[in-house]
Structure formats: structure tokens, C-alpha cells
C-alpha positions as CSV (number, residue, x, y, z in Angstrom):
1,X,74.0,62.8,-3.4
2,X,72.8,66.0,-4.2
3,X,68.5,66.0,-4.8
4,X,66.8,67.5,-8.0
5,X,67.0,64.3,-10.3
6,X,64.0,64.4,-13.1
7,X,63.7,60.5,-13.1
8,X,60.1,59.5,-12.9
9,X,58.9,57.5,-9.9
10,X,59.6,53.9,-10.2
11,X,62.1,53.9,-12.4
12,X,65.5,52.3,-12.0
13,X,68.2,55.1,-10.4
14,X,70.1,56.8,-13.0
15,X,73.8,56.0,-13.0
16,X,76.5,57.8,-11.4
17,X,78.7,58.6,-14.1
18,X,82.5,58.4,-13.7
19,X,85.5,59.1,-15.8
20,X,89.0,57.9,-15.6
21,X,87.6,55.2,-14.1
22,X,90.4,52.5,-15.2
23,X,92.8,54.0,-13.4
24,X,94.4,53.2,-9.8
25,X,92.0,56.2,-8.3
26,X,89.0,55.5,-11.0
27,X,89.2,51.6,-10.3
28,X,89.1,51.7,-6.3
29,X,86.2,54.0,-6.7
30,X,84.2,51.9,-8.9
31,X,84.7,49.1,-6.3
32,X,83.4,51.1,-3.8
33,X,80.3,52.0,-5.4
34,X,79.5,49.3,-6.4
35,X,79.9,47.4,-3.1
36,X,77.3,50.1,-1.9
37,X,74.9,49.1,-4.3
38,X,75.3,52.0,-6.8
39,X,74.8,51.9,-10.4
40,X,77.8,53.2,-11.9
41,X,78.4,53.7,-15.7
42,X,82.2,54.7,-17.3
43,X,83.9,56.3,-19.6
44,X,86.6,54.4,-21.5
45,X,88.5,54.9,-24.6
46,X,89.3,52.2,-26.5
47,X,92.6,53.0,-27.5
48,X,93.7,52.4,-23.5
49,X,94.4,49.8,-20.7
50,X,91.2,49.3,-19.8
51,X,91.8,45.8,-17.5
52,X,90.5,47.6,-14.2
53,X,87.2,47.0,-15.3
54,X,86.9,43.7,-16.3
55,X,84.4,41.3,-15.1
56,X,82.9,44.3,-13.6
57,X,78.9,44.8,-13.7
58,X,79.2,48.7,-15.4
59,X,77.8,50.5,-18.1
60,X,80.6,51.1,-20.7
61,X,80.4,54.1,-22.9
62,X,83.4,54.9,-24.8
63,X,84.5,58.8,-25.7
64,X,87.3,61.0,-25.5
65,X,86.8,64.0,-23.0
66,X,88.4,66.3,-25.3
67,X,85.3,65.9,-27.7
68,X,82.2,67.5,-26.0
69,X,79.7,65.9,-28.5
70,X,81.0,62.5,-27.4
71,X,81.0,63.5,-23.9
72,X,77.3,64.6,-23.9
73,X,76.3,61.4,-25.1
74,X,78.3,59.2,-22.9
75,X,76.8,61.5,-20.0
76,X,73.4,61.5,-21.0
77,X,71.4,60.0,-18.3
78,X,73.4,60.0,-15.5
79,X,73.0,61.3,-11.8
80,X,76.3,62.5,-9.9
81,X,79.3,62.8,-11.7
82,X,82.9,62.1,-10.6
83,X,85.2,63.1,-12.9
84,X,88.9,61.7,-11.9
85,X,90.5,61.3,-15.5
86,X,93.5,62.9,-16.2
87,X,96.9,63.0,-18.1
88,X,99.6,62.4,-14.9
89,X,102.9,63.4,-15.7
90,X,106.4,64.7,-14.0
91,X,108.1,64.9,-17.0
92,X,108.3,68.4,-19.2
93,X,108.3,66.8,-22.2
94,X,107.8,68.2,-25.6
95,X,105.6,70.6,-27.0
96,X,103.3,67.8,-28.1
97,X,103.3,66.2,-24.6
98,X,102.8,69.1,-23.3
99,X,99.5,70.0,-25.3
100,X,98.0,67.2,-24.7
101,X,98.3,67.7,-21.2
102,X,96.6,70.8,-21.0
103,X,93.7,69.1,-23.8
104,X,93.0,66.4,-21.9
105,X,93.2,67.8,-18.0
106,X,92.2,71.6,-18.6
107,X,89.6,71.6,-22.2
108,X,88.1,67.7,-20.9
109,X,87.6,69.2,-17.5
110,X,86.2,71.7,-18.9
111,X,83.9,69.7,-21.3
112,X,82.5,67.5,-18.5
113,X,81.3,69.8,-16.9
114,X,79.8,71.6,-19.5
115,X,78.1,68.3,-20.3
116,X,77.2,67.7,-16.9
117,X,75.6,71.0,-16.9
118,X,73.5,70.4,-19.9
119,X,72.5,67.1,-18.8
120,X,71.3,68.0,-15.7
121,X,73.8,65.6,-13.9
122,X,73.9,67.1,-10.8
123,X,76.5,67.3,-8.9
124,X,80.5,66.9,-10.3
125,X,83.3,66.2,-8.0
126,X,86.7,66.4,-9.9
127,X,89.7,65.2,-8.6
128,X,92.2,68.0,-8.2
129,X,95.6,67.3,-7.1
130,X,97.8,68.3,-4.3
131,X,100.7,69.6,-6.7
132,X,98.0,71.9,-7.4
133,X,97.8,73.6,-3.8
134,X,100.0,76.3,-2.3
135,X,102.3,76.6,0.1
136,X,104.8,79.0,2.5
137,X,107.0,80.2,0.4
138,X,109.5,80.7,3.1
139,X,108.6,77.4,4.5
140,X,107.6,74.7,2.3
141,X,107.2,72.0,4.2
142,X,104.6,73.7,6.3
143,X,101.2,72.0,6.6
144,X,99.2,73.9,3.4
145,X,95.6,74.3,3.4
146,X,92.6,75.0,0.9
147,X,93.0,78.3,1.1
148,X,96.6,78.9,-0.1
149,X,97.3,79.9,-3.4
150,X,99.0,78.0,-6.3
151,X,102.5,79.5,-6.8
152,X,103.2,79.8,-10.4
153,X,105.9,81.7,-10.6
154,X,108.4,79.3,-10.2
155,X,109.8,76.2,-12.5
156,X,106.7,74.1,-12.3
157,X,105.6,70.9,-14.5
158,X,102.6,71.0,-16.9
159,X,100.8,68.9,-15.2
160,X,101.3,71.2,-12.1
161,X,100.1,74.4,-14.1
162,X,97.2,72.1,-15.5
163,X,95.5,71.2,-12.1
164,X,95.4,74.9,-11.2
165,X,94.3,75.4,-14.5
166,X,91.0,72.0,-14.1
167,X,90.9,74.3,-10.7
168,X,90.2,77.6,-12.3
169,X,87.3,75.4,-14.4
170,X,85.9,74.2,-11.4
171,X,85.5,78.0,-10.0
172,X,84.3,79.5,-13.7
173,X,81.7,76.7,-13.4
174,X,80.7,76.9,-9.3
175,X,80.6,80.8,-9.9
176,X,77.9,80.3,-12.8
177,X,75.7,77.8,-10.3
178,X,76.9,74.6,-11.2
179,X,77.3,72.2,-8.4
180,X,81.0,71.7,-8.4
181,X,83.4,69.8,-5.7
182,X,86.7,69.4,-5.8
183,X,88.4,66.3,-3.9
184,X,92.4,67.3,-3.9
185,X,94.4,63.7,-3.9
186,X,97.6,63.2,-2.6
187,X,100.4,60.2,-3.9
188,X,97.9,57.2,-4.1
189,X,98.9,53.9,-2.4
190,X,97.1,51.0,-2.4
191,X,95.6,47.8,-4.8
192,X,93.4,47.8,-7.7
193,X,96.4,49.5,-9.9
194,X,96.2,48.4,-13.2
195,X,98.2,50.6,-14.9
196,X,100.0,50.5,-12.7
197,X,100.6,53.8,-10.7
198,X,103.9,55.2,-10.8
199,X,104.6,54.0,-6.7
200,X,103.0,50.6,-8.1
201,X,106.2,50.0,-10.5
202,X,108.9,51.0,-8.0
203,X,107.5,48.0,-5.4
204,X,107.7,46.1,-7.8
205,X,111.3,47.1,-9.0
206,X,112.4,47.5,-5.4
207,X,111.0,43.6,-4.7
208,X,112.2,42.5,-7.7
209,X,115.9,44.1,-6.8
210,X,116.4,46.9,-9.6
211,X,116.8,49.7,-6.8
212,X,120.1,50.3,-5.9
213,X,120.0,53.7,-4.2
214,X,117.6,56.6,-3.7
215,X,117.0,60.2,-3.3
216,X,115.5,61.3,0.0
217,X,112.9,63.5,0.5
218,X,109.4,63.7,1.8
219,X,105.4,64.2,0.1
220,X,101.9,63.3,1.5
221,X,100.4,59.8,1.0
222,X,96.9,59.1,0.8
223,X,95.4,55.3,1.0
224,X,93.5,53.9,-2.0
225,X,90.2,53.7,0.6
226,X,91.2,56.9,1.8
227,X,90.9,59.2,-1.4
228,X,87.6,57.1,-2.4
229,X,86.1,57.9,0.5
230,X,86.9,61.4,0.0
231,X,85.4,61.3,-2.8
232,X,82.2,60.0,-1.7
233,X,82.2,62.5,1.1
234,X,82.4,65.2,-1.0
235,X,79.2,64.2,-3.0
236,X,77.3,63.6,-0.3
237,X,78.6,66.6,2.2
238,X,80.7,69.1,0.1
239,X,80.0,72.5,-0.3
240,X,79.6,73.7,-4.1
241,X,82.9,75.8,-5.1
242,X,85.3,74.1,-2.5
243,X,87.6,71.7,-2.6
244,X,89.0,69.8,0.0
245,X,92.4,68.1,0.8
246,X,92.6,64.1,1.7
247,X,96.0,62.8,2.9
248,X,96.5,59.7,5.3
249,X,99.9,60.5,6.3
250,X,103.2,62.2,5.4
251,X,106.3,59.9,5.0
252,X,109.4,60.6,3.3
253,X,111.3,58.2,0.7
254,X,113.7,56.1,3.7
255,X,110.2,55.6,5.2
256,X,108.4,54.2,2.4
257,X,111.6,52.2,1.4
258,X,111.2,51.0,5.6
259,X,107.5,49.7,4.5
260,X,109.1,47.9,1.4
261,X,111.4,46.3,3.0
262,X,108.4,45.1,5.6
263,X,106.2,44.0,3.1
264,X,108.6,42.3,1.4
265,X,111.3,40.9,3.0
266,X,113.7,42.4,0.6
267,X,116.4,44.4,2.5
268,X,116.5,48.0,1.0
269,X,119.6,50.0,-0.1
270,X,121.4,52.2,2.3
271,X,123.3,54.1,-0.4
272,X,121.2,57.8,-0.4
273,X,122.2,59.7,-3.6
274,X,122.8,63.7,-3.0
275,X,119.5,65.5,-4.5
276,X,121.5,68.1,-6.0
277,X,123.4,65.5,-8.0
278,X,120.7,63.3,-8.8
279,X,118.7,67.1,-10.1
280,X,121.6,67.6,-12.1
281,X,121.8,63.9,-13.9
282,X,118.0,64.2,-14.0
283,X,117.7,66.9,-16.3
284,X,120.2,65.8,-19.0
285,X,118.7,62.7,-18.9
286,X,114.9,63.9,-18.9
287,X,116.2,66.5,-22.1
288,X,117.8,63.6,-24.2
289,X,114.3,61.0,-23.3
290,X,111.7,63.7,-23.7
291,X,113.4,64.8,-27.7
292,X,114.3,61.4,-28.8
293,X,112.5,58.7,-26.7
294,X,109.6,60.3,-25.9
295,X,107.6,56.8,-24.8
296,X,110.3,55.9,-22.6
297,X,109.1,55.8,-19.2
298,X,110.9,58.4,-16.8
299,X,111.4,57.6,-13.4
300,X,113.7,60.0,-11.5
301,X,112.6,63.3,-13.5
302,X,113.6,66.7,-12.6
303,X,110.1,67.8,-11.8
304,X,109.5,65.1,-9.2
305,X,113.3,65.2,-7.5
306,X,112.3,69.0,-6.9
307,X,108.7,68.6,-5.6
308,X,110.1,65.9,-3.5
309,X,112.7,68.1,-2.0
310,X,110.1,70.8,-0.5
311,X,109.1,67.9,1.5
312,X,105.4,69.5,1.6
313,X,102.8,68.2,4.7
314,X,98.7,68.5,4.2
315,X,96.5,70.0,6.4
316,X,93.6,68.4,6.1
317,X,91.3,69.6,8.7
318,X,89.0,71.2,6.8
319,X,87.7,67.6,5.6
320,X,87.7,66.4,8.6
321,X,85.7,69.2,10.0
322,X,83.2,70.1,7.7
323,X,83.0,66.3,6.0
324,X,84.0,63.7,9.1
325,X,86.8,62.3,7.2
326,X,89.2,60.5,9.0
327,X,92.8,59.2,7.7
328,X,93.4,55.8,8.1
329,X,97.6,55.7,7.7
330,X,99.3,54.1,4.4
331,X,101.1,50.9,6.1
332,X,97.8,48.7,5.2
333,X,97.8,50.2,1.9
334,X,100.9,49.2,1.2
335,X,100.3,45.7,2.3
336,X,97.0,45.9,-0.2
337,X,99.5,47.4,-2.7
338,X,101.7,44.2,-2.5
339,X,99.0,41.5,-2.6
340,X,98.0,43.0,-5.5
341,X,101.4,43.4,-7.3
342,X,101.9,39.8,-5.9
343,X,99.1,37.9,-7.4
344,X,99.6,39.5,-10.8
345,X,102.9,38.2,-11.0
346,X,104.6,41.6,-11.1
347,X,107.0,40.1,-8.3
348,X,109.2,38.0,-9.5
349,X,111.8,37.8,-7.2
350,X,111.7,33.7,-5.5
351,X,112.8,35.3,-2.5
352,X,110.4,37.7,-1.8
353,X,107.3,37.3,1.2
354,X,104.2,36.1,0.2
355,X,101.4,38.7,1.2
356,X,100.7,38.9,4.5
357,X,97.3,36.7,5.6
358,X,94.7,39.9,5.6
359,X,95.9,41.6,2.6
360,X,93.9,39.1,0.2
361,X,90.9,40.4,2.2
362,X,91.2,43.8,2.0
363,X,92.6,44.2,-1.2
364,X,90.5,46.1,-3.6
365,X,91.5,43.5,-6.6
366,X,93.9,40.3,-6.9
367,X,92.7,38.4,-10.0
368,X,95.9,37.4,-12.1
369,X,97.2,39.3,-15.1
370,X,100.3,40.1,-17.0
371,X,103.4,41.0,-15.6
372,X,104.1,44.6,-15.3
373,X,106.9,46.3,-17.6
374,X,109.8,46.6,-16.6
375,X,111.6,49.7,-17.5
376,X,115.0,48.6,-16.2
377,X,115.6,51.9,-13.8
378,X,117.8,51.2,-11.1
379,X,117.5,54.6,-9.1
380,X,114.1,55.8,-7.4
381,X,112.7,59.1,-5.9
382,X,109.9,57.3,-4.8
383,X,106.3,58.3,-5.2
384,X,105.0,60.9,-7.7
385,X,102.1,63.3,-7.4
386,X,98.9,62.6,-8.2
């Protein structure tokens, strides 16, 4: 972690500060922090799902991002900052949804830092996303870098636009000295996912047998263990005003459904829908939900069948280079994802394996809880972006 803290000598560290910290990225970091030791204090709102951090030993401090004043006190104190809270969407939506994806990802990044800043926090490393990278135009599914340029003039989801936008933030803020990192995160796989993540509910629909076909395509995976230690190596060896990508493999959505079936026992389906005809269903349905059902949970929107589609691959040799991170794969993770699912009682199909004997090990949480929703959606395009 970066040097420069004003604690006096022989005081107790200051804690490292972390946002978004219920959530399945938030929640594996926390773990991991506090397996090494670190003092760690988060930022929850009361009005949310806040089960990732129970029976945790944190400080709590409860605010909303979008208001600085809150922020600066919740922050006040701390040493490193990781700031991986934000409003995850594939869906359009309406003009409200939309705002308050652009308040809560673009105006609270901004805030945090600006808190950060004026608390002497050191360094901030924000989670950026890989929707938020660019890519060959003529190509898309060639490997993309750090140094290719979002694309924004093309259809695009908010939350696309609003990651380029928490990047700009990041760069406004580097440019003016503050010690910024960004760690860009791919589809996140793996345990410890309360809410649970939107690859979390389609294992569990897919064991519990609600999947009945699916649209192929491709995007880039990254372990649970695998994005946290990204995270942690981009406090500890990042340069200020870069980001840098973290992927542990590319797999499209027969692969993954391979995996399930592995994990599981549960044979998956053979029938592949057409993307064009699935796009086309997609956005009548994501028109009618986003107007009048707004809370209804969208699985196969428009945004996600197209990003799927480009079937985009990660270079991430710049991390791996400048930072010594190396990719462990996702077949564990999904494993981890399972156990976890499993002992929550999100699986309720009698039919399905048990977890395999070393998941329970390595599986970042597995206390019981209550079953997960179930939407009733019987078509999946697999993972979304982070």
C-alpha cells in the first residue's frame, strides 16, 4: 500500500476503506483482507442486502455515495481505498433507471474520490469494467488491451456509457495528483455471492431445470480469487492513472453450460436459439418490462445478447507484466460457485451432485441462508458484464 499515512507511531493501522463491499466482488475482497490480517471498514446502506457481511469482524459505516457529506464521514480515517460499488445493469430501462445509473456509478465515483482526496486516504483503486474497454472495430473478438478506446458511437447500455464515464473520473482525478488505480473486471465467477450475481441465478436455474435452451456466444471470465487479487495488486504495485485488465479465461455460453452440467450432474439443453431471433424477442420484451414492470428481473436483455455476440477476448498482459498477476482458469470457480449456491439451499433440484469434496475448502463462504428468487426465466444468455 502506498506510504504517506499521518497516523502517529504506535497507533492501531488505520482501516482500509471499501465500498460496495456486500456484493459478489466487494464480499470476496473483504475475505481476503481480512485473512491477511488487514483492518477493513465498509460502506453499507441500509436500505440493501447487506448478508455478505454478517458475522464478519468490520467496521460498518452506513452512507449513500451519491451524498459527499456522508461519504466524508464514513471515509474519515481510513488508509487505501477500494472503491467497487456500483449500479450493474444490461437492461436500458427508463429514464429513472437510467439516472440513477449514472448517480450512483459516475457522481459516487466521483465523490469518493473527492473524499478520499480530502481525507488524505491514499491511494483509490476503483473497479472499472471490461464493457468499458475498446475494441477492433473490424474485429471484435480480438484480444483488447488498456490502451484501446471506448467506442461510443454505437447502441451501448448505460451502464456501458457509465464505466467510461467512473473512467474519465479516475483520469480528471490522476491528472490533478491523486493516486488513482483502476482494476478493470471481467464476468465474475465464483462463491461468496449474496446477491447473488447475475451468473449466480442462472446455476442455480440451470440445476434446478428452468433452462431449456440458450443463445451462444462468447465473453471473458474472471475467478472470484482472481479479480481480488487484482485488486490487491493494483494497491500495492499499480501505477497512478492506469488501469489494468484481469481475466482468467475466455469461454463462450456451450462452455460454461459444459461446466454446469459437470458441476452438477444435470444434463444441459442442446436446443441453441438463433441470436438474431432471440435479439428480436429480447427487445419487445425488455420495452414492455422496462415501462410497466420495471422491478422485474431481466435475464436475456438486448444489451447483453449483443455484447455477447462480439464474443470479445482480454489481453491481459499488461497485469501480468508490470503487476505479476497470473490467471488461475474459472473451472474451480465454478465448483466454489456451486458449494456455495448448494449450502444456501438455492439448489433445489433432489437430483442434483453434492459439491465436489474441495469446494467446501476453498469456497470463500457456505453458511446457510435463504433460497434465492426465482424469477421463472426459462431461456439464458449466460453471464453478464461486470
Amino acid at each position: 500500500m502506498t506510504s504517506g499515512s499521518n497516523i502517529p507511531a504506535g497507533s492501531p493501522p488505520a482501516p482500509v476503506f471499501v465500498t460496495g463491499s456486500a456484493g459478489h466482488v466487494g464480499a470476496n475482497l473483504v475475505r481476503r483482507l481480512l485473512d491477511d490480517g488487514v483492518r477493513v471498514r465498509v460502506l453499507l446502506r441500509h436500505e440493501d442486502n447487506n448478508e455478505g457481511l454478517e458475522g464478519l469482524d468490520v467496521e460498518r459505516t452506513f452512507a449513500d455515495i451519491r451524498d459527499l457529506d456522508a461519504t466524508r464521514r464514513a471515509i474519515a480515517g481510513c488508509r487505501g481505498v477500494y472503491h467497487v460499488a456500483a449500479r450493474i445493469s444490461t437492461i436500458e430501462g427508463n429514464r429513472a433507471h437510467r439516472r440513477n445509473v449514472f448517480e450512483c456509478n459516475v457522481l459516487g465515483t466521483r465523490n469518493v474520490l473527492r473524499a478520499a482526496r480530502e481525507a488524505d486516504a491514499g491511494r483509490v483503486v476503483v473497479t472499472g469494467s471490461f464493457s468499458a474497454v475498446g475494441y477492433d472495430l473490424d474485429d471484435p473478438s480480438a484480444p483488447s488491451d488498456e490502451t484501446m478506446q471506448f467506442y461510443p458511437m454505437e447502441r451501448i447500455m448505460p451502464y456501458e456509457r457509465s464505466k467510461s464515464l467512473v473512467e474519465q473520473e479516475c483520469w480528471h482525478a490522476a491528472a490533478a495528483g491523486q493516486d488513482v488505480v483502476v482494476a478493470t473486471c471481467c464476468a465474475v465467477v465464483g462463491g461468496a455471492d449474496f446477491f447473488p450475481s447475475r451468473l449466480g441465478r442462472t446455476l442455480c436455474d440451470y440445476t434446478n431445470g428452468k433452462l431449456r435452451a440458450y443463445v451462444d456466444g462468447g465473453f471473458e471470465f474472471v475467478a472470484a480469487r482472481d479479480i481480488v487479487e487484482g485488486h490487491l495488486l493494483c494497491m500495492e504495485k499499480g501505477r497512478s492513472g492506469e488501469k489494468y485488465i484481469f481475466s482468467s479465461e475466455y469461454k463462450t455460453i456451450s462452455e460454461i453450460l459444459d461446466l454446469f452440467e459437470e458441476v452438477s450432474g444435470v444434463p444441459r439443453p442442446r436446443r441453441r436459439i438463433p441470436a438474431r431471433l432471440m435479439l428480436v424477442f429480447s427487445e419487445v420484451a425488455s420495452f414492455y418490462l422496462s415501462r410497466f414492470h420495471p422491478g422485474f428481473p431481466q435475464r436475456f436483455t438486448p444489451g447483453a445478447i449483443r455484447l455477447l455476440q462480439k464474443r470479445r477476448h482480454a489481453d491481459t498482459g499488461k497485469a501480468q507484466r508490470e503487476l505479476g498477476y497470473r490467471p488461475t482458469g474459472i473451472r474451480d470457480a465454478v465448483h466454489e460457485a456451486y458449494e456455495f449456491h448448494y449450502r444456501r439451499n438455492a439448489i433445489a433440484n433432489p437430483a442434483a451432485n453434492r459439491p465436489r469434496a474441495d469446494a467446501a475448502g476453498k469456497c470463500a463462504a457456505t453458511q446457510a441462508g435463504n433460497p434465492v428468487p426465482d424469477p421463472g426465466m426459462r431461456v439464458t444468455t449466460g453471464g453478464s458484464p461486470t
